[in-house]
C-alpha positions, 0 to 999 in steps of 0.5 A: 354845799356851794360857796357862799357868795361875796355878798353874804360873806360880807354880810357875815364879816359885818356881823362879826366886826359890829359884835366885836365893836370895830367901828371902822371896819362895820361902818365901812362894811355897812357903806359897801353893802348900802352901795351894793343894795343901791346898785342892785336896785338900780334901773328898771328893775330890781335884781341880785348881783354876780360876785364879779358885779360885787367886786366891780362895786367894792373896786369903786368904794375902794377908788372912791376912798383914794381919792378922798384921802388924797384930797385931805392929804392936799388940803393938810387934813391927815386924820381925815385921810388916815380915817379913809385909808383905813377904810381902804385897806378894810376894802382891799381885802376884799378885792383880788391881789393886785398886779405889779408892775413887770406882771403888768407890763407882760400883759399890755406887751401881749396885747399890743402884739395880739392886737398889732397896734402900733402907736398911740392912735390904737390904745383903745384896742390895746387897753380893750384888749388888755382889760380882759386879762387884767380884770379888777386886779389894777388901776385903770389909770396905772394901766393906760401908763403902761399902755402909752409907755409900751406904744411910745416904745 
């Protein structure tokens, strides 16, 4: 039998936490699969997502809670960002193991030599090239500091 896909197993872990009364692991399984069901009827026609659809879906939903809680953590509202970072770790655990630091500055150093950039005017090949091998598994922002740090030298 094939494995199951993200979308169904998300389904399935939302069952179990609504069964076993977990109100913030359902409420934020409910707004991932709302977010997927918007996303999948999207434009001109209606149409089920890839598991790597998904998780470009779910990698959003998590962004979207970063930031969220380090707005209330700036406008003095804690129990607002302790509520959004634990929907972020409810989000994280669907999500590829992120990258370190070393790992990812092996992978841009690879892609500034494929690429042969040699300053800041070919980030853009470099970040495009990098991207590939990255895929999901760090923050886009995280990333261009790497880039910029590698190519000022």
């Amino acid at each position: 039998m094939t494995d199951p896909s993200l979308k169904s197993t998300l389904r399935s872990d939302l069952h179990d936490a609504i069964r076993s009364q977990d109100k913030v692991r359902s409420g934020t399984l409910r707004m991932t699969l709302t977010a997927i069901t918007n996303a999948e009827v999207a434009g001109t026609e209606a149409r089920e997502l890839s598991d790597d659809e998904v998780l470009k879906v779910i990698a959003k939903e998590a962004k979207k809670r970063k930031e969220a809680s380090t707005a209330y953590v700036g406008a003095g509202r804690t129990e607002l960002a302790q509520t959004e970072d634990a929907e972020l770790a409810v989000l994280e655990a669907y999500l590829p193991q992120q990258l370190g630091d070393d790992e990812l500055e092996r992978i841009v150093r690879t892609a500034v030599a494929s690429s042969g950039a040699t300053g800041m005017a070919q980030m853009g090949q470099v970040m495009k090239a990098a991207q590939g091998e990255i895929a999901g598994r760090a923050d886009g922002g995280r990333v261009a500091a790497i880039v910029r740090q590698v190519l000022a030298g």
